[in-house]
CHARMM internal coordinates of N, CA and C (Angstrom, degrees):
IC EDIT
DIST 1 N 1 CA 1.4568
DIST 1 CA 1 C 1.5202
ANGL 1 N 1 CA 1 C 108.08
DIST 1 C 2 N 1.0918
ANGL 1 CA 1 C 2 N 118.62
DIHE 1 N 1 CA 1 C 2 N 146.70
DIST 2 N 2 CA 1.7382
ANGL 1 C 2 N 2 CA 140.71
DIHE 1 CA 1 C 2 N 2 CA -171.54
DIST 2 CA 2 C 1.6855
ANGL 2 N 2 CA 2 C 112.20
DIHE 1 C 2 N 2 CA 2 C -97.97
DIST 2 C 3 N 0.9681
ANGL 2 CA 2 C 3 N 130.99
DIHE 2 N 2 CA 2 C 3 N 128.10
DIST 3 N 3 CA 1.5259
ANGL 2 C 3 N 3 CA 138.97
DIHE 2 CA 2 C 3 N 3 CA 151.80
DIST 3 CA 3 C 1.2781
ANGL 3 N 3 CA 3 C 114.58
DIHE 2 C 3 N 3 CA 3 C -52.10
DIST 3 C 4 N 1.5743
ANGL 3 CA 3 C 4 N 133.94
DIHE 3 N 3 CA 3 C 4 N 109.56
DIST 4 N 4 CA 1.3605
ANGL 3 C 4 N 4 CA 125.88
DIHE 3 CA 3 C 4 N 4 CA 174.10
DIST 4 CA 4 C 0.8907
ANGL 4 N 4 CA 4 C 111.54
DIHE 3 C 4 N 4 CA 4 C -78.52
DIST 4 C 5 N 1.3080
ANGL 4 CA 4 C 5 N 137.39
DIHE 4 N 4 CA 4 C 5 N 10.68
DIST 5 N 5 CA 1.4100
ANGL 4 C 5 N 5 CA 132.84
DIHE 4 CA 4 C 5 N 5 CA -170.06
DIST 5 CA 5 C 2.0360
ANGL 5 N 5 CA 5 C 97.45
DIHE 4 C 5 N 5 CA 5 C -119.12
DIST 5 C 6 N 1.2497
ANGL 5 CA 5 C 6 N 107.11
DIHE 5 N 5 CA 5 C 6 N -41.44
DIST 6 N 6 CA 1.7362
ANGL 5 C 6 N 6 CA 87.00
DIHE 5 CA 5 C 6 N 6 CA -178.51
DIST 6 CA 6 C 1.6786
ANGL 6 N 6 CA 6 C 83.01
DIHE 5 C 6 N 6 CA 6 C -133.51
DIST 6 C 7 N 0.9758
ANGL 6 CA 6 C 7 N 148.10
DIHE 6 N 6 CA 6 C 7 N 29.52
DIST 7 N 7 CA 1.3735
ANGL 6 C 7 N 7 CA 150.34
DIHE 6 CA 6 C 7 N 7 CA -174.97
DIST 7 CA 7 C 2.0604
ANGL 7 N 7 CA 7 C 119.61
DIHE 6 C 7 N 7 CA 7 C 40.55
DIST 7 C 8 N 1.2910
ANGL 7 CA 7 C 8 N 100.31
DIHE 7 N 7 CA 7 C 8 N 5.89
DIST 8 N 8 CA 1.7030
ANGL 7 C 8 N 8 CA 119.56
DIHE 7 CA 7 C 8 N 8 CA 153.42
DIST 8 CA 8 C 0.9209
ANGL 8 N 8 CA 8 C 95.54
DIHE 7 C 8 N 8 CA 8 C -26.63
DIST 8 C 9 N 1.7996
ANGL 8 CA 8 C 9 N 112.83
DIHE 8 N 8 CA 8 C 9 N 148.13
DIST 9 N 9 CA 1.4393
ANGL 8 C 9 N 9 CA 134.46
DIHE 8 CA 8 C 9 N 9 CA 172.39
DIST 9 CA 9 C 2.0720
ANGL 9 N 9 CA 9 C 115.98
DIHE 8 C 9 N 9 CA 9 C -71.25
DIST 9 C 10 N 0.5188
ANGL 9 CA 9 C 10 N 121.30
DIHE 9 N 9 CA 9 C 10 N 124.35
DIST 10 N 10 CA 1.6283
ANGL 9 C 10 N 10 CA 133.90
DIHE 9 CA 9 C 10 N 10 CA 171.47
DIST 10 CA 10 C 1.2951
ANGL 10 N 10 CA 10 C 118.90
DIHE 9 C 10 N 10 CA 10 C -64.79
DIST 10 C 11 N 1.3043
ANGL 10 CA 10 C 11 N 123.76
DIHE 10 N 10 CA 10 C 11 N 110.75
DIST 11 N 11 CA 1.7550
ANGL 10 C 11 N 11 CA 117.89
DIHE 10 CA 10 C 11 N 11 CA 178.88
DIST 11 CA 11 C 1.5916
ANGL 11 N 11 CA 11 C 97.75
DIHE 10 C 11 N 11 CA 11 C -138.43
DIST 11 C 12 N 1.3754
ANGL 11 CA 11 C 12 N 105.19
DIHE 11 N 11 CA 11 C 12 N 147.48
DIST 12 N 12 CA 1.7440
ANGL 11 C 12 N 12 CA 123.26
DIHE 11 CA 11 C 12 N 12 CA 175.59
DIST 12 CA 12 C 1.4567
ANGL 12 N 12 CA 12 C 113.35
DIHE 11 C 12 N 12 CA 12 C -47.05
DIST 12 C 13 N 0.9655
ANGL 12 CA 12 C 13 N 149.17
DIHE 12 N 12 CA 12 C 13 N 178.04
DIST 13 N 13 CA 1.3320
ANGL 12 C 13 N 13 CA 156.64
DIHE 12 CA 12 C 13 N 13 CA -138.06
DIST 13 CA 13 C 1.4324
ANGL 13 N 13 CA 13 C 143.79
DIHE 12 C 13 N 13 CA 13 C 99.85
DIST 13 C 14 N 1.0140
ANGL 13 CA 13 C 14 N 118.32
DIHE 13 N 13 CA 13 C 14 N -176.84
DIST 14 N 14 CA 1.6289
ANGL 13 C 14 N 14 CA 97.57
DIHE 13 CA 13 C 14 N 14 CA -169.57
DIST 14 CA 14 C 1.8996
ANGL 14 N 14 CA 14 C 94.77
DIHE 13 C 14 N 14 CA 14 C -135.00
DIST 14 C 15 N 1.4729
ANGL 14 CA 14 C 15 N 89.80
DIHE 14 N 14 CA 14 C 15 N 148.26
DIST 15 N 15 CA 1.7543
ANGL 14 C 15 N 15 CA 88.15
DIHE 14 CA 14 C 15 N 15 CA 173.72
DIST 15 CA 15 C 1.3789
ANGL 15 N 15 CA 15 C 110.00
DIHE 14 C 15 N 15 CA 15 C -127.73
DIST 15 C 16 N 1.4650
ANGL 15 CA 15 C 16 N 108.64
DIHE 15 N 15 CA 15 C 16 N -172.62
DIST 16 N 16 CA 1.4679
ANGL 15 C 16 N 16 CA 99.23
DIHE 15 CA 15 C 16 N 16 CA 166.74
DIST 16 CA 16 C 1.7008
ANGL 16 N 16 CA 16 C 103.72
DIHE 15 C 16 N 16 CA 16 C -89.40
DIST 16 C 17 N 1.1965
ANGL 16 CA 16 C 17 N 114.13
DIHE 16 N 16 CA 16 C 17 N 179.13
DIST 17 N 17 CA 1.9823
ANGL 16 C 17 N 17 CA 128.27
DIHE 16 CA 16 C 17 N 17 CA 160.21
DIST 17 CA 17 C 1.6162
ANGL 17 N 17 CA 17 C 95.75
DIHE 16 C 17 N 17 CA 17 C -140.53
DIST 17 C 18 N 1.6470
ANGL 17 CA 17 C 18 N 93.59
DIHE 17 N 17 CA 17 C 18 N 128.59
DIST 18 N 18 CA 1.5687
ANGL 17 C 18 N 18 CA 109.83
DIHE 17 CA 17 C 18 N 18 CA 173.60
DIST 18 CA 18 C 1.2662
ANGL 18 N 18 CA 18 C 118.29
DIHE 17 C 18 N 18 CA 18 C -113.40
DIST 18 C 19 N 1.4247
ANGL 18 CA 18 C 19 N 154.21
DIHE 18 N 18 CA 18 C 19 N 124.10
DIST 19 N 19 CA 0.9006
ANGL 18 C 19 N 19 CA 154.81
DIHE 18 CA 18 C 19 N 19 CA -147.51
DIST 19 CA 19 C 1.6250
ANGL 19 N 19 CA 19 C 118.50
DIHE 18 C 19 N 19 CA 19 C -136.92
DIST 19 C 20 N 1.3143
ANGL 19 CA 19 C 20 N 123.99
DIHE 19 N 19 CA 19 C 20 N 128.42
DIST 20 N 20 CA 1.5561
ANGL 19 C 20 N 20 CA 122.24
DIHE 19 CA 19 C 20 N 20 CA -177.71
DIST 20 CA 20 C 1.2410
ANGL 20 N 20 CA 20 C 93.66
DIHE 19 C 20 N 20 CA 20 C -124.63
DIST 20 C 21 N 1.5922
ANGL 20 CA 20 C 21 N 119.05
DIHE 20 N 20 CA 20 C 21 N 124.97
DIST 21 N 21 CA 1.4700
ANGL 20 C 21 N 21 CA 105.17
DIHE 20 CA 20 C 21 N 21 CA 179.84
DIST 21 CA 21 C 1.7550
ANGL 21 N 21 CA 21 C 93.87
DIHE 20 C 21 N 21 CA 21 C -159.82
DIST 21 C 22 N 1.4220
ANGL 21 CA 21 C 22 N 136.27
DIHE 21 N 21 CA 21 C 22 N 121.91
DIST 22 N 22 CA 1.0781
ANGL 21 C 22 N 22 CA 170.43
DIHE 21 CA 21 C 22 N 22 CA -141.43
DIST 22 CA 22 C 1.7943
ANGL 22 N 22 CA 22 C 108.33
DIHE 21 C 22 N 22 CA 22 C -6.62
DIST 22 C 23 N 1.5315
ANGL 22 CA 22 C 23 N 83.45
DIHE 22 N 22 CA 22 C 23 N 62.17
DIST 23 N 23 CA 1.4761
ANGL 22 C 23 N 23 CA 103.94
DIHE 22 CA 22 C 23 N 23 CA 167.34
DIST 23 CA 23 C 1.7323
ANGL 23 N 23 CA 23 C 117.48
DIHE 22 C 23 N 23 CA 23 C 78.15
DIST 23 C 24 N 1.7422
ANGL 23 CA 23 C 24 N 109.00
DIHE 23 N 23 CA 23 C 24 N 32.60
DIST 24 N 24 CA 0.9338
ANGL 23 C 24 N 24 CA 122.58
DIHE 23 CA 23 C 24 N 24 CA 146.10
DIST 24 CA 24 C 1.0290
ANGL 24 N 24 CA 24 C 125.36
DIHE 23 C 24 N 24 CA 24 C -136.78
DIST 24 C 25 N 1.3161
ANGL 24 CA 24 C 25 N 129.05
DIHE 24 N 24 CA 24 C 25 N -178.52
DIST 25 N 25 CA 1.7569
ANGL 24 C 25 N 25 CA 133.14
DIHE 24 CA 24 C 25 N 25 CA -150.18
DIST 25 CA 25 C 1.7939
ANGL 25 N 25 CA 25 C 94.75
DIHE 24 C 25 N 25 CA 25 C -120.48
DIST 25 C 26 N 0.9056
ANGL 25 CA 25 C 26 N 131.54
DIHE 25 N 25 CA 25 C 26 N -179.16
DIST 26 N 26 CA 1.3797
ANGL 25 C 26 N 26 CA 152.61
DIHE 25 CA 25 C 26 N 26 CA 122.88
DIST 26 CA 26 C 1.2395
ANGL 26 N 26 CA 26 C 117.67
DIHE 25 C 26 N 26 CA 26 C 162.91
DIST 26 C 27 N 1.7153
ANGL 26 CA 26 C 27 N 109.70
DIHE 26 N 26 CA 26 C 27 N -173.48
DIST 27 N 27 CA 2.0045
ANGL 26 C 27 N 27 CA 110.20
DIHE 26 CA 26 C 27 N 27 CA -135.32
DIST 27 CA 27 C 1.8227
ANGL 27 N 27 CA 27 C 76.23
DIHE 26 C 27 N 27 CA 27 C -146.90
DIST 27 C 28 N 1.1430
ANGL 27 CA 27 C 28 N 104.55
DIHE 27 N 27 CA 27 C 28 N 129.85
DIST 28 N 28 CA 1.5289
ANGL 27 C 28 N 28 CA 110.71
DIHE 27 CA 27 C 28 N 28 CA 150.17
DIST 28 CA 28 C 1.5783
ANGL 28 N 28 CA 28 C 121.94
DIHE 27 C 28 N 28 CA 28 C -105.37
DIST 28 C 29 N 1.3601
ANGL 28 CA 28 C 29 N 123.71
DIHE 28 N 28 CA 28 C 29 N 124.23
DIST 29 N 29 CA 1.4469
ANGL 28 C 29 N 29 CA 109.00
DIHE 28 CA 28 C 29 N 29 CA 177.02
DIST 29 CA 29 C 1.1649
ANGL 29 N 29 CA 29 C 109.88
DIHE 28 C 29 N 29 CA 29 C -115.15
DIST 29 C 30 N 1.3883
ANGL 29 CA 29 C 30 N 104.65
DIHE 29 N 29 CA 29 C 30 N 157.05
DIST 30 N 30 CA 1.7443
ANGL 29 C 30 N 30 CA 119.57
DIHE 29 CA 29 C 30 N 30 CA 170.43
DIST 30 CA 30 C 1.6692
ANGL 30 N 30 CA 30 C 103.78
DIHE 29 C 30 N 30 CA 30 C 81.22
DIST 30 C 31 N 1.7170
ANGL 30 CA 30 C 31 N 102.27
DIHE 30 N 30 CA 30 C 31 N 39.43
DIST 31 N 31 CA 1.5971
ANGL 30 C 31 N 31 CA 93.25
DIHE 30 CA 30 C 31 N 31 CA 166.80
DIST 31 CA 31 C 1.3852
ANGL 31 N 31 CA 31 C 114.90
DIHE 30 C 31 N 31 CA 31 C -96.10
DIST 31 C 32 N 1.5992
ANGL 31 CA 31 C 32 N 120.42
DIHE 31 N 31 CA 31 C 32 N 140.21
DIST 32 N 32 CA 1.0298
ANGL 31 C 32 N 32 CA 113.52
DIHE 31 CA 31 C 32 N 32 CA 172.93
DIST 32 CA 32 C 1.4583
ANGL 32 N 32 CA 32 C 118.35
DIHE 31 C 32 N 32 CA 32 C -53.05
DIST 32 C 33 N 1.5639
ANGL 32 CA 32 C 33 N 109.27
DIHE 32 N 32 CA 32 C 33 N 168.28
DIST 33 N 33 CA 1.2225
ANGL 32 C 33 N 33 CA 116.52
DIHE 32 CA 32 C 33 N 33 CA -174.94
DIST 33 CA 33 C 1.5651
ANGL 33 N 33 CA 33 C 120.85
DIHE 32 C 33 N 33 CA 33 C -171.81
DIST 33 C 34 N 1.4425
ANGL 33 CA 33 C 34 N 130.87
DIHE 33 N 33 CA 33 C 34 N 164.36
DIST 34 N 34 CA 1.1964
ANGL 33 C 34 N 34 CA 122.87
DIHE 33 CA 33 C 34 N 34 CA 161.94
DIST 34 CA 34 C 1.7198
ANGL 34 N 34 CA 34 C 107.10
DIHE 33 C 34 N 34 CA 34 C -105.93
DIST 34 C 35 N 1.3183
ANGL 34 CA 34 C 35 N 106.27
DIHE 34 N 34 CA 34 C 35 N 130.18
DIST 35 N 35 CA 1.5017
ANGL 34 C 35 N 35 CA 108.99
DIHE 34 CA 34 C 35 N 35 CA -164.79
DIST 35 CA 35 C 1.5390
ANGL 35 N 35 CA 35 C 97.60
DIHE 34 C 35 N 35 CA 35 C -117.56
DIST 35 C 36 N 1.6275
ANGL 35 CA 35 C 36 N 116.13
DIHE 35 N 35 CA 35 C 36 N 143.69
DIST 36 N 36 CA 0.9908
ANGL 35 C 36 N 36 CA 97.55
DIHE 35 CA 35 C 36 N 36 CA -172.02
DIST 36 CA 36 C 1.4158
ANGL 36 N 36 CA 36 C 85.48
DIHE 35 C 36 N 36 CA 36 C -121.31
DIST 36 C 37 N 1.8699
ANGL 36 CA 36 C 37 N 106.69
DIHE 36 N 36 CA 36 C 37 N 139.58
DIST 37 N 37 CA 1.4160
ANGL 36 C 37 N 37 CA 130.17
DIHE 36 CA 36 C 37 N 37 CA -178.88
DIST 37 CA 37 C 1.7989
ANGL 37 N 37 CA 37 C 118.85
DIHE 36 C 37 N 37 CA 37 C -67.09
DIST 37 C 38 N 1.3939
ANGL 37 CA 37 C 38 N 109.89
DIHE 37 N 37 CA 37 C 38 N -5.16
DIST 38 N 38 CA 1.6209
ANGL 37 C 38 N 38 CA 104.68
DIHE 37 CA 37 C 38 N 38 CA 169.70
DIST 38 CA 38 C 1.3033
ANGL 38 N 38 CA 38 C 98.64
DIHE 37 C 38 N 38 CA 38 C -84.31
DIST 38 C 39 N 1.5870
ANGL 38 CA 38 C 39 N 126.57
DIHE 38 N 38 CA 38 C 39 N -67.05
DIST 39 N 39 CA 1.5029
ANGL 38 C 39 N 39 CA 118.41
DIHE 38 CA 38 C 39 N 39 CA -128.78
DIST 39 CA 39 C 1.8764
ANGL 39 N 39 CA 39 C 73.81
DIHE 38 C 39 N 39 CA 39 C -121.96
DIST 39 C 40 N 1.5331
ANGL 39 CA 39 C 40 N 142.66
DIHE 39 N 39 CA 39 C 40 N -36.01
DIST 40 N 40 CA 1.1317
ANGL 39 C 40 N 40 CA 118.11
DIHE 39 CA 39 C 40 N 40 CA -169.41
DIST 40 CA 40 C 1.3927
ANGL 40 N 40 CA 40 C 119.81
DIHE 39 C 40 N 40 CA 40 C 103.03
DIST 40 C 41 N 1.9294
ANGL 40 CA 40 C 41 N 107.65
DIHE 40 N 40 CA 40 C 41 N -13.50
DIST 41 N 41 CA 1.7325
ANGL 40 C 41 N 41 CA 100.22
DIHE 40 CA 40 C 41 N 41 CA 158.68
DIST 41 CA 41 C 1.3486
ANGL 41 N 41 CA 41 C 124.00
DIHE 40 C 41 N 41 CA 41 C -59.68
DIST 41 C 42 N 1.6251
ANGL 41 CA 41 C 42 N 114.57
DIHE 41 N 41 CA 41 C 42 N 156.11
DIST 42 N 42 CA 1.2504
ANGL 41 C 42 N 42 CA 134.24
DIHE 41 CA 41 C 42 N 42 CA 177.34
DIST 42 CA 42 C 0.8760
ANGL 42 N 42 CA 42 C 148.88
DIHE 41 C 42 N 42 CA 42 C -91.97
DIST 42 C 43 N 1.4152
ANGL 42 CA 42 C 43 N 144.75
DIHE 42 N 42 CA 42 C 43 N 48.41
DIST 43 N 43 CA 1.7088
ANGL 42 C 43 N 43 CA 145.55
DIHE 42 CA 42 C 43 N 43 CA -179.45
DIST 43 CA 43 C 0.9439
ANGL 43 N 43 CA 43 C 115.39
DIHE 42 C 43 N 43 CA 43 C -16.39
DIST 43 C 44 N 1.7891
ANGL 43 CA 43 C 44 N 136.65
DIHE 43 N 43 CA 43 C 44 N 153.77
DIST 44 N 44 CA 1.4070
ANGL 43 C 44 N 44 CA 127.84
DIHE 43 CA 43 C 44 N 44 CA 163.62
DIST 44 CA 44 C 1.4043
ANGL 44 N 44 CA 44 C 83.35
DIHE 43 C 44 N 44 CA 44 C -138.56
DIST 44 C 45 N 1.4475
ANGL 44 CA 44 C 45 N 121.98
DIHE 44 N 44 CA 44 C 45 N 135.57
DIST 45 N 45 CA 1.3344
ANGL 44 C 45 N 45 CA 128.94
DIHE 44 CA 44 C 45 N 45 CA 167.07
DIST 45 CA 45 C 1.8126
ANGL 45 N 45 CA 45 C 116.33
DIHE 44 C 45 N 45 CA 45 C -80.59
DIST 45 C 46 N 1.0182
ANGL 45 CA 45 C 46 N 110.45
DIHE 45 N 45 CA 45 C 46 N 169.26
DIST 46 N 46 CA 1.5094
ANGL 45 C 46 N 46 CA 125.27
DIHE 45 CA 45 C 46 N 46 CA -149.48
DIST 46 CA 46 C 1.8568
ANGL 46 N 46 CA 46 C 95.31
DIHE 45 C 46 N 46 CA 46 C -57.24
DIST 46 C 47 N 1.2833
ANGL 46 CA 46 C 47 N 122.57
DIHE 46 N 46 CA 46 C 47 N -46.29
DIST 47 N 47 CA 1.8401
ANGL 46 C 47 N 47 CA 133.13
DIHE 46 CA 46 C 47 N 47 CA 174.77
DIST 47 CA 47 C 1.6148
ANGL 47 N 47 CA 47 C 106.70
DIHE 46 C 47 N 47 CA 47 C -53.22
DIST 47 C 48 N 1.2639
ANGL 47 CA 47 C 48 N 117.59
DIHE 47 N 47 CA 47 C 48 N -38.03
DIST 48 N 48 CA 1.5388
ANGL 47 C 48 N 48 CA 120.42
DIHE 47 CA 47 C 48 N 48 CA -158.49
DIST 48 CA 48 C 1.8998
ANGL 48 N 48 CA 48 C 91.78
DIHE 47 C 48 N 48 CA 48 C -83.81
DIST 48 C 49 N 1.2825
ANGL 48 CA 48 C 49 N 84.61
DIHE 48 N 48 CA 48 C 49 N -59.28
DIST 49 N 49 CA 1.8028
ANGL 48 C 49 N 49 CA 86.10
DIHE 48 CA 48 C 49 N 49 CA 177.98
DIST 49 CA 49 C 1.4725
ANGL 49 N 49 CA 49 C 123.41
DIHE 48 C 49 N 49 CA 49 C -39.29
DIST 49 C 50 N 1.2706
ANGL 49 CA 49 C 50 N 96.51
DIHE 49 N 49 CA 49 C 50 N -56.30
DIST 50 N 50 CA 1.9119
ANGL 49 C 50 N 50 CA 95.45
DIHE 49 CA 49 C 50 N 50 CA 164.48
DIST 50 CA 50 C 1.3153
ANGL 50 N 50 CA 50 C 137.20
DIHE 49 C 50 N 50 CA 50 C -72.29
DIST 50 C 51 N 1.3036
ANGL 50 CA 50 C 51 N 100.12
DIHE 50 N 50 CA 50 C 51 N 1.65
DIST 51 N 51 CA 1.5516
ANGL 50 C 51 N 51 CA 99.08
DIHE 50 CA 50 C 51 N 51 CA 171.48
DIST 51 CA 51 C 1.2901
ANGL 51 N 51 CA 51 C 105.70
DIHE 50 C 51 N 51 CA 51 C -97.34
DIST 51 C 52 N 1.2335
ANGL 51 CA 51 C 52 N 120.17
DIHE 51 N 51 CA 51 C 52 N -31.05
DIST 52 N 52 CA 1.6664
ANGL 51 C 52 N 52 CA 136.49
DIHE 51 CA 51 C 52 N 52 CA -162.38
DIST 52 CA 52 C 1.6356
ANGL 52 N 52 CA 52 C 82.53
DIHE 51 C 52 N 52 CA 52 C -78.59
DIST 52 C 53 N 1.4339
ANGL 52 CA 52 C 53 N 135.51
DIHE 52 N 52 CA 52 C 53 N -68.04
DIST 53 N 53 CA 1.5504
ANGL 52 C 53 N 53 CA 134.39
DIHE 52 CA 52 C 53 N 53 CA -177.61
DIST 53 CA 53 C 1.9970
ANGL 53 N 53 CA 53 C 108.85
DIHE 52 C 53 N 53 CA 53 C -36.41
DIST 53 C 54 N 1.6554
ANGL 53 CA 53 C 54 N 103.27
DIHE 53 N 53 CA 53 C 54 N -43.15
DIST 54 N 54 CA 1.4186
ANGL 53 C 54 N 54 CA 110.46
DIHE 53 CA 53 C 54 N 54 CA -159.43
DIST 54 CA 54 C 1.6104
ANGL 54 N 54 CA 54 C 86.16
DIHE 53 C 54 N 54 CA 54 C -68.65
DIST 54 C 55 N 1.4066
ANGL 54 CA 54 C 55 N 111.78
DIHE 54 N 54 CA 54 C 55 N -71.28
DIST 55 N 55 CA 1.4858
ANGL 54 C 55 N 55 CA 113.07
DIHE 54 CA 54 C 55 N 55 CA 178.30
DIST 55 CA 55 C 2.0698
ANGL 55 N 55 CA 55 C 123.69
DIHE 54 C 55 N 55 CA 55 C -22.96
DIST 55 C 56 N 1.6435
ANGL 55 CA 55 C 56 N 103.85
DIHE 55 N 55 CA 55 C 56 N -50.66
DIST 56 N 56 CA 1.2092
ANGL 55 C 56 N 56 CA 102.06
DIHE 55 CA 55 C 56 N 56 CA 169.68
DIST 56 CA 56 C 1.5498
ANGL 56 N 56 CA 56 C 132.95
DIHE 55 C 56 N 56 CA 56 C -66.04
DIST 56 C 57 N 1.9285
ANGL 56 CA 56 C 57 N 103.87
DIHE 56 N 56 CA 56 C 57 N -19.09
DIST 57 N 57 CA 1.1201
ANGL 56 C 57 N 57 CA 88.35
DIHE 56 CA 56 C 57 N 57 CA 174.62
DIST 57 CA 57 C 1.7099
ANGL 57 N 57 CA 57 C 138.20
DIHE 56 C 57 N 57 CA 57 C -102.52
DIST 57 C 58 N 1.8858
ANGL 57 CA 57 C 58 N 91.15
DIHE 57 N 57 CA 57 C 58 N 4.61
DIST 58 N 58 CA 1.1262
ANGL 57 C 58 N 58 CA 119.57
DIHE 57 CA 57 C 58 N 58 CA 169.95
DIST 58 CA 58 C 1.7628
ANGL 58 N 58 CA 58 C 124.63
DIHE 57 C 58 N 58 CA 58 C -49.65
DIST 58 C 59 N 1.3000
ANGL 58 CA 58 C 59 N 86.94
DIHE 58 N 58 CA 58 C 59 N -45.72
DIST 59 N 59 CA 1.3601
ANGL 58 C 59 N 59 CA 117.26
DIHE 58 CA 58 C 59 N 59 CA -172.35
DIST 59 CA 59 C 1.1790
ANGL 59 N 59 CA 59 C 97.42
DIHE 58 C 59 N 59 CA 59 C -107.94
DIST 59 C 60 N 1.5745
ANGL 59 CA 59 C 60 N 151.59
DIHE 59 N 59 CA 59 C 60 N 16.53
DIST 60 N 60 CA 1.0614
ANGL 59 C 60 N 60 CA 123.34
DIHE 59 CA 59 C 60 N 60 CA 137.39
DIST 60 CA 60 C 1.6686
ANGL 60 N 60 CA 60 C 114.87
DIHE 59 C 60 N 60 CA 60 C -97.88
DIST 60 C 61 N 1.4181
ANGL 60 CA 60 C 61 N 112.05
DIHE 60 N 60 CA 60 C 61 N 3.51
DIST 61 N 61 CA 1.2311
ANGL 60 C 61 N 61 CA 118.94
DIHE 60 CA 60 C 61 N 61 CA 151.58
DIST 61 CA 61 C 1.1045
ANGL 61 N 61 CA 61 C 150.18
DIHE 60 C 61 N 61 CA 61 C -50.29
DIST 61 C 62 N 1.4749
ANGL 61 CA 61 C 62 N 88.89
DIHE 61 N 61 CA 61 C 62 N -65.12
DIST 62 N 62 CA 1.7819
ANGL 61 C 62 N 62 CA 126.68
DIHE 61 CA 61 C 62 N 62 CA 158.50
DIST 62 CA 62 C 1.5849
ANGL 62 N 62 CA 62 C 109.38
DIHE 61 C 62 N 62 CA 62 C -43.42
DIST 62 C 63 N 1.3613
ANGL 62 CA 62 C 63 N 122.31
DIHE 62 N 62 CA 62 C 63 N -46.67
DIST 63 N 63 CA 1.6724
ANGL 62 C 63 N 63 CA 120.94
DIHE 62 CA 62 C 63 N 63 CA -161.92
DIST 63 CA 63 C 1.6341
ANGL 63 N 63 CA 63 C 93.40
DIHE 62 C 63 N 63 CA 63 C -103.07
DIST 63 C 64 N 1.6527
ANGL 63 CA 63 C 64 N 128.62
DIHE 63 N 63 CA 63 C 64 N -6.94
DIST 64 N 64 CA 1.4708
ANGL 63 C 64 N 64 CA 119.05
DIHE 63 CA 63 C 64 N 64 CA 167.84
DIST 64 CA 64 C 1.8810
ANGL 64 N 64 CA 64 C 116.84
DIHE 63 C 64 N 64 CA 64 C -71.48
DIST 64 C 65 N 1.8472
ANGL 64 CA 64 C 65 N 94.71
DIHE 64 N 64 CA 64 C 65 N -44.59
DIST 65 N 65 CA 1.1751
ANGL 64 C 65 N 65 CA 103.43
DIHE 64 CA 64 C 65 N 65 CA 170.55
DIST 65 CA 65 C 1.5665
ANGL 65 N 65 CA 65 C 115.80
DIHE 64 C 65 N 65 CA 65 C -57.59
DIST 65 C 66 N 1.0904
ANGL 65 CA 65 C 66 N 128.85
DIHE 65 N 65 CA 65 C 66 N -11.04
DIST 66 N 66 CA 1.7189
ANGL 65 C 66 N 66 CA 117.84
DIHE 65 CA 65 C 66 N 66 CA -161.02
DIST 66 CA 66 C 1.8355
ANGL 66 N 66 CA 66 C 84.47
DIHE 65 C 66 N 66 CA 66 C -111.04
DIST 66 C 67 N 1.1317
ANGL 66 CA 66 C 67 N 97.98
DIHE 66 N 66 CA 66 C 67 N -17.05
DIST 67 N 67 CA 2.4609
ANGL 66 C 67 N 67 CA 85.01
DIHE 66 CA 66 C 67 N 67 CA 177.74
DIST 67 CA 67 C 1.3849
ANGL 67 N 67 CA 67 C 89.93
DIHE 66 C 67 N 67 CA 67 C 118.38
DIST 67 C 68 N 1.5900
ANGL 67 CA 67 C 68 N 142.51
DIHE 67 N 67 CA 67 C 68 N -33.47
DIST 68 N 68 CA 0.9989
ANGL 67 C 68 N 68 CA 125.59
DIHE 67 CA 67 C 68 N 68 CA -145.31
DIST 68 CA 68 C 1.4425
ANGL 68 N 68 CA 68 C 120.70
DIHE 67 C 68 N 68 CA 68 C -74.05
DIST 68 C 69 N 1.1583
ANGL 68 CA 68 C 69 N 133.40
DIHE 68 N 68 CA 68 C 69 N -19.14
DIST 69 N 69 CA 1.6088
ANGL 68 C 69 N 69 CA 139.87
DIHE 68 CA 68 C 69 N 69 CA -177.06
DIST 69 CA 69 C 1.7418
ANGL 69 N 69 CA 69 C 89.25
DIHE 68 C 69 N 69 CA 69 C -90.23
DIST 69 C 70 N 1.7182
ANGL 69 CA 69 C 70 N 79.02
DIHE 69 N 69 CA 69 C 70 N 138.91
DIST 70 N 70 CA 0.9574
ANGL 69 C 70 N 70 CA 114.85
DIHE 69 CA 69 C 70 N 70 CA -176.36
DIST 70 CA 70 C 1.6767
ANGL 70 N 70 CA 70 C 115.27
DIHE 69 C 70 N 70 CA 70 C -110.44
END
COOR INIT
IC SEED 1 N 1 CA 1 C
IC BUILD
């Protein structure tokens, strides 16, 4: 697999995902990923994405119920 961004080679690994989303913070670690060994961008394949989406909307649930979104 290719880097679309500098065309670097692609290998499995895991990264972090950081997220800012209506005035809170948080960090997921140890998501899989395709990392690319020139520059270090991150792929998430089609499974990782939806969990990372399910996760955001959990918790943007969680912080609607408490008043906090704005």
């Amino acid at each position: 697999m290719e880097c679309y961004l500098c065309k670097g080679n692609m290998q499995k690994g895991t990264t972090v995902y950081n997220i800012n989303r209506h005035g809170y913070h948080f960090v997921i670690d140890q998501v899989p990923a395709w990392i690319c060994s020139q520059c270090g961008e991150a792929y998430f394949e089609e499974e990782e994405v939806a969990r990372i989406q399910e996760i955001i909307q959990a918790v943007d649930v969680k912080v609607d119920r408490l008043g906090h979104v704005g």
